[in-house]
C-alpha positions in Angstrom: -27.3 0.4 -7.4 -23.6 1.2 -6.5 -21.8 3.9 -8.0 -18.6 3.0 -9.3 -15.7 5.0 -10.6 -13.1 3.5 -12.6 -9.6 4.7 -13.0 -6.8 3.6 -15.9 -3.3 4.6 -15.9 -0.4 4.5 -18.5 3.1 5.6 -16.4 6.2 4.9 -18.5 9.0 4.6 -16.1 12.4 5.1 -16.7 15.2 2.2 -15.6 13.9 1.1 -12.2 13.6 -1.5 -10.1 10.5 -0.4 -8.4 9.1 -3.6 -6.7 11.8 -6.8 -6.1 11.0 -10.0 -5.9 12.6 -12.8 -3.8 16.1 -12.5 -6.0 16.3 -8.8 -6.1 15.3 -8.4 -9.3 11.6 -6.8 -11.1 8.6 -9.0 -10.6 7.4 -10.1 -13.7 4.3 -11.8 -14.9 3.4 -13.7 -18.6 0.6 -12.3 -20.0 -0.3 -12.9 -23.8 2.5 -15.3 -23.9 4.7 -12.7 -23.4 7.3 -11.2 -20.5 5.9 -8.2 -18.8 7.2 -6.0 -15.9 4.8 -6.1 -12.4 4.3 -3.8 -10.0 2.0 -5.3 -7.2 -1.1 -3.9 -5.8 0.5 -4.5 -2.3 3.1 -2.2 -3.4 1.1 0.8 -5.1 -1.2 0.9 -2.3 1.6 1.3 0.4 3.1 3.6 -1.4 0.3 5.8 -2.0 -1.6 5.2 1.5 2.3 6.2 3.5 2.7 9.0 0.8 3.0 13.0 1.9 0.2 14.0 -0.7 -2.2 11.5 0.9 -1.4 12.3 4.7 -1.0 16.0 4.0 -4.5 15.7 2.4 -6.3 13.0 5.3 -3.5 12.5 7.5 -6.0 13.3 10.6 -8.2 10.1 9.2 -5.1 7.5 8.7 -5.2 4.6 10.5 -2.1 2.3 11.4 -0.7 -1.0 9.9 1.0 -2.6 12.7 1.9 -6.4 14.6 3.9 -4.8 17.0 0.3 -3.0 18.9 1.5 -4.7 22.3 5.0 -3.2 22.4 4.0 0.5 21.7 1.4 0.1 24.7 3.8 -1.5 27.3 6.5 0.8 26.6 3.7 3.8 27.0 2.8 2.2 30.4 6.1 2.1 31.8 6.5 6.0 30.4 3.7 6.6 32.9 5.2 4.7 35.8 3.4 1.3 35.7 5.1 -1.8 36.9 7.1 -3.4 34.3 5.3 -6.8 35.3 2.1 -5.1 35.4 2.7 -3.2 31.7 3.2 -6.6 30.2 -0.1 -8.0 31.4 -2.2 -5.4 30.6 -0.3 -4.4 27.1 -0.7 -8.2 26.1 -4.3 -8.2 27.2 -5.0 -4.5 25.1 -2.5 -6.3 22.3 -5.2 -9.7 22.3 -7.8 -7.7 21.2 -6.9 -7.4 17.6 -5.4 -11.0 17.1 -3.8 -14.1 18.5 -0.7 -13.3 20.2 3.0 -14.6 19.4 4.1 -17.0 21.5 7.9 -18.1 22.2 9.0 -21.6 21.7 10.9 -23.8 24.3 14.6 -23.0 22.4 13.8 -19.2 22.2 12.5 -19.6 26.1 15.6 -21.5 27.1 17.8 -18.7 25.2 16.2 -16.3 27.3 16.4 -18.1 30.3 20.4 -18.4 29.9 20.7 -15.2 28.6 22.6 -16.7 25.9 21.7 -14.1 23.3 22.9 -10.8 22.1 21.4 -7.5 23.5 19.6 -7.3 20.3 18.6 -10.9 19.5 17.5 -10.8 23.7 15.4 -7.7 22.6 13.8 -9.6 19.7 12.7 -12.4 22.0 11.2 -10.6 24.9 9.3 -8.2 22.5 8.0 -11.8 20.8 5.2 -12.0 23.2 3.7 -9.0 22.8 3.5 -9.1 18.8 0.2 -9.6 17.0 0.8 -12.6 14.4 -0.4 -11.0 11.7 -0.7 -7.3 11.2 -3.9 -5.6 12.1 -5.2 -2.2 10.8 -6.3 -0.2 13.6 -8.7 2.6 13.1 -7.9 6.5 14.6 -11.4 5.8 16.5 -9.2 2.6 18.0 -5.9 4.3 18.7 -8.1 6.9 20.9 -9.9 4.4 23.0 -6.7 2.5 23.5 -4.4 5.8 24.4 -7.7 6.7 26.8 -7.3 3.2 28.3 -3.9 3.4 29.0 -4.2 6.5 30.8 -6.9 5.1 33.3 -4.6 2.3 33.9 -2.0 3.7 34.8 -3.9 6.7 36.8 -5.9 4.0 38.7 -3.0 1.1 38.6 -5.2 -2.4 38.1 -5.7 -4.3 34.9 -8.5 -3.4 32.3 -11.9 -4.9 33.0 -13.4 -6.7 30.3 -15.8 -4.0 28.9 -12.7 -2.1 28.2 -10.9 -4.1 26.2 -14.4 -3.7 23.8 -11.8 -1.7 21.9 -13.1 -2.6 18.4 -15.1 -0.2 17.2 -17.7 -0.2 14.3 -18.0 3.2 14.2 -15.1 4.5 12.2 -13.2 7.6 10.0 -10.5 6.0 9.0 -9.8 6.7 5.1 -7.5 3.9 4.6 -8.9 1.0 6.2 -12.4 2.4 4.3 -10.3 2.3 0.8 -8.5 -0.6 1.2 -10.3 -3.4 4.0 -9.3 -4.5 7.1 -9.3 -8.8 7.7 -9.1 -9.2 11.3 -8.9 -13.7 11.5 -10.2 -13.1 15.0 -12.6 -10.9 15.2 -14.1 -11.5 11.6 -17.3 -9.3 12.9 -15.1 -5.8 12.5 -13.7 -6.8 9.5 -13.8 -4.3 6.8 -14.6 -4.3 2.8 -12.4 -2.8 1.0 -14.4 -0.3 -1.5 -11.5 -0.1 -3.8 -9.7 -2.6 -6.1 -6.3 -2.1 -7.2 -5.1 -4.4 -10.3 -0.7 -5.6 -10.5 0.8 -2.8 -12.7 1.8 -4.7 -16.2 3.9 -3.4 -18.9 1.7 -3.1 -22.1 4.7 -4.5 -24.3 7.2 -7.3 -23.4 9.7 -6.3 -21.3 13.5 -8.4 -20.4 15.0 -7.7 -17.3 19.0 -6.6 -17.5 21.3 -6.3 -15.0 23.8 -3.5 -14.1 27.1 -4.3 -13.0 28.5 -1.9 -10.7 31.7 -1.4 -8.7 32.1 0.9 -5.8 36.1 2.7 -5.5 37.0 3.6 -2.4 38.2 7.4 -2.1 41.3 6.7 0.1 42.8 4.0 -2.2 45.8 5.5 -3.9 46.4 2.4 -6.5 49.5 1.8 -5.0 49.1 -1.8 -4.2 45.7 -2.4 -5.8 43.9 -0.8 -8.4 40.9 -2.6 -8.2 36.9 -1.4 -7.0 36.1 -2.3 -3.6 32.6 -3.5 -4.3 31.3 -5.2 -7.0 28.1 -6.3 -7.7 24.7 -6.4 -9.8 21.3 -5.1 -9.7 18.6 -5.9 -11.7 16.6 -3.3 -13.9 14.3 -2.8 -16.6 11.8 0.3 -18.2 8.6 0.0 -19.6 4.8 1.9 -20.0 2.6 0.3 -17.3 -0.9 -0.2 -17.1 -2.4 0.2 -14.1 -6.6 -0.1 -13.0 -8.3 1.1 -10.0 -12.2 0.6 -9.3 -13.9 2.4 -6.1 -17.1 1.6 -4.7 -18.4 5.0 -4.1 -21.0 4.1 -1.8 -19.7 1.8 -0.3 -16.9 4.0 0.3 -19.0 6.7 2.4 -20.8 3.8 3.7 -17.5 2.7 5.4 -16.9 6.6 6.4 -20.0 6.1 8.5 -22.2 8.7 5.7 -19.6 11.2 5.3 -19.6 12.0 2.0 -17.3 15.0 2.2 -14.9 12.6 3.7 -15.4 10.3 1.1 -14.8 12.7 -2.1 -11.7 13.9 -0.1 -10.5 10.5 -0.2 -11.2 9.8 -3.9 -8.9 12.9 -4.9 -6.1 12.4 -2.4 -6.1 8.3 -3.9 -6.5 9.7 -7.4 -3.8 12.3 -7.3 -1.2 9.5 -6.0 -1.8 7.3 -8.4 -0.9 9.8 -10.6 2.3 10.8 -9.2 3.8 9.0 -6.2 5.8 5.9 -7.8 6.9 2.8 -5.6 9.6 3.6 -3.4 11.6 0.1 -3.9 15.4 1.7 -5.4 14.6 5.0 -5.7 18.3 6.2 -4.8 19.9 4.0 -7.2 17.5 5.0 -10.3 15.0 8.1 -9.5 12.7 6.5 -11.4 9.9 8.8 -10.6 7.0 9.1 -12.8 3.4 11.0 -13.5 0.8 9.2 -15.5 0.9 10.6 -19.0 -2.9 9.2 -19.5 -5.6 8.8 -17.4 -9.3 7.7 -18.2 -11.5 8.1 -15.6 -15.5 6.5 -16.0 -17.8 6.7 -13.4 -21.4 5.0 -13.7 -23.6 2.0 -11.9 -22.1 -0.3 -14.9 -20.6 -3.7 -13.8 -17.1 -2.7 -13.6 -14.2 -4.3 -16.1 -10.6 -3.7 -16.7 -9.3 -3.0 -20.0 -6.1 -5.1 -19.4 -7.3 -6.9 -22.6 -6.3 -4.4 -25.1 -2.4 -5.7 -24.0 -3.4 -9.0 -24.6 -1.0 -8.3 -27.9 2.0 -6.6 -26.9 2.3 -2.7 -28.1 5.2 -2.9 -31.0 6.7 0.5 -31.9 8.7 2.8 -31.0 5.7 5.0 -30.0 4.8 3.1 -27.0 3.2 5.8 -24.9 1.1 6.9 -28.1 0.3 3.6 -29.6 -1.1 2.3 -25.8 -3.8 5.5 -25.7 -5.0 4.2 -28.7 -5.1 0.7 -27.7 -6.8 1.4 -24.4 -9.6 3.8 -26.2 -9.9 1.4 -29.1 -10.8 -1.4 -26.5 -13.0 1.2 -24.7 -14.6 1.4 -27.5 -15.4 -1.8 -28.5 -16.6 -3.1 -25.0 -19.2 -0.2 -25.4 -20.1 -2.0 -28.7 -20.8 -5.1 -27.2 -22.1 -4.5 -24.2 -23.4 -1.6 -24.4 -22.4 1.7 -22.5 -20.1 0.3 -19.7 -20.3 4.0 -17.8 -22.5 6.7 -17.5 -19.6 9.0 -18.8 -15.9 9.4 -19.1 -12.5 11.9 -19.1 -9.3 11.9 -20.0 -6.3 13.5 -19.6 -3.4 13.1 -21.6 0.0 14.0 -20.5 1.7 13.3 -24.3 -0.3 16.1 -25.8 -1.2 18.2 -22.6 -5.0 17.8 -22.9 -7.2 17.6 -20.0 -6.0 17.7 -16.2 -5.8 15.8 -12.8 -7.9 18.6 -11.5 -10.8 18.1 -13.9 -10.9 14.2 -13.6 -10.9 14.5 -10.2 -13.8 17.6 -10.3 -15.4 14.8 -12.5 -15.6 11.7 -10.2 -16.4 13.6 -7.5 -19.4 16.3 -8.1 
């Protein structure tokens, strides 16, 4: 049976802004017929994946999120002297490999033709062909082959034959496709499951979003003629304790690192010590609304996995937010176990509010 390890989180953040929705302001989400703040997974996971603690820890294993594949190779073949016609047939044909290609419509091929663009929106549209239509997560194993490929085509100067273009690769290291998946619509055979689930953040009480006004002065107005701001404008905000939950797939997880367990364990720290302390990047400069957990429960065991979401079904009243939402969490903990019986082998906390436990020890925990 799989192994799983199971990670909950309290942050409280400060003012913030940390993930916008279409207007600008928080993403929100009703739970227990009530207003809460969101964070999305989509969001945590960038965050922590493009973090310094994560590539400082596997930045040798990282593979890359990218549509614009195509581009990076023809602009590496014409940096080693290939044709510019040539570059854009082969960098298309490397580019195909991991998806359907963009393609440009008759009014963006008639703009082109007339050169009735500017320089940057001309750019735009002769970059179009070579872009991937949606993104595809491309291994370190893949990056190699393809910088190896690129070399022999430009040392030899003739288009890749069709067994080199067998650029997707089975075999692979890379720590953040293994975490998180990899959906490639195209090639579904080299698709990858993800071996860890990240839930939406949610505040454990009702939360309203408020918005700042702001005006910006500018430094050379003397008030002479007018007194008045230069800018004005608003910004939405809001604070709150969030809940956040995390399950790995241990074995799945070194099964995706191709058996390296070492690898693996490495992994499970670096992700464990983000989602500790690297917050969302969305507003940072306007509100520093940096944060480290101040509780963590960490379970391990080959128990069907569950959030403990529930015990915020009832938003946490108080003043004692941080306090009263440890309790909830364990209480609810608790009374699964009652229920259901033990829902992990064993468990360990660390608690931020009365400096009891550590990241160190949790993370010694889930991984020996």
């Amino acid at each position: 049976m799989s192994q799983f390890i199971q990670l909950h989180l309290l942050t409280s953040y400060p003012p913030s802004n940390l993930n916008r929705d279409d207007l600008g302001r928080p993403k929100t989400a009703i739970m227990g017929g009530a207003n809460r703040l969101r964070v999305s997974s989509q969001s945590l996971k960038r965050a922590w994946r493009t973090s310094d603690i994560f590539t400082d820890a596997l930045g040798d294993h990282r593979g890359t999120r990218t549509k614009r594949l195509g581009i990076k190779v023809y602009e590496e073949l014409l940096g080693k002297d290939a044709k510019p016609k040539d570059a854009g047939v082969w960098a298309k044909s490397i580019a195909g490999v991991f998806g359907k290609l963009k393609t440009l419509n008759k009014k963006e091929e008639a703009k082109l033709a007339k050169n009735d663009t500017s320089e940057k929106e001309k750019k735009a549209l002769m970059e179009k062909p070579f872009e991937i239509e949606q993104l595809a997560h491309i291994s370190v194993e893949e990056q190699e082959s393809i910088s190896a490929l690129i070399n022999t085509l430009s040392t030899e100067n003739r288009e890749p034959e069709k067994d080199e273009l067998v650029l997707l690769r089975n075999t692979n290291k890379s720590v953040d496709m293994a975490l998180f998946g990899r959906m490639l619509a195209s090639s579904p055979l080299y698709n990858v499951e993800a071996a860890a689930q990240v839930s939406h953040a949610i505040t454990v009480h009702s939360a309203k979003v408020d918005e700042d006004y702001f005006t910006a002065v500018d430094d050379l107005n003397n008030h002479e003629d007018d007194a008045g701001a230069a800018h004005i404008g608003e910004a939405g905000f809001s604070a709150g304790v969030f809940y956040a939950y995390i399950c790995i797939n241990r074995d799945l997880l070194i099964e995706n690192l191709q058996g390296d367990r070492e690898l693996a364990d490495k992994t499970i720290a670096a992700l464990m010590e983000c989602a500790a302390k690297v917050s969302p990047t969305g507003k940072q400069n306007s509100f520093a609304s940096r944060a480290h957990a101040v509780y963590m429960l960490a379970e391990k065991g080959t128990q069907q996995p569950r959030s403990l979401s529930v015990a915020f079904l009832r938003p946490i009243q108080g003043q004692d937010q941080a306090g009263d939402s440890i309790k909830a969490l364990n209480t609810q903990r608790d009374n699964f176990n009652k229920v259901y019986g033990e829902c992990a082998d064993d468990f360990r906390t660390m608690n931020a509010i009365n400096g009891e436990g550590s990241l160190d020890e949790l993370i010694k925990f889930v991984t020996e």
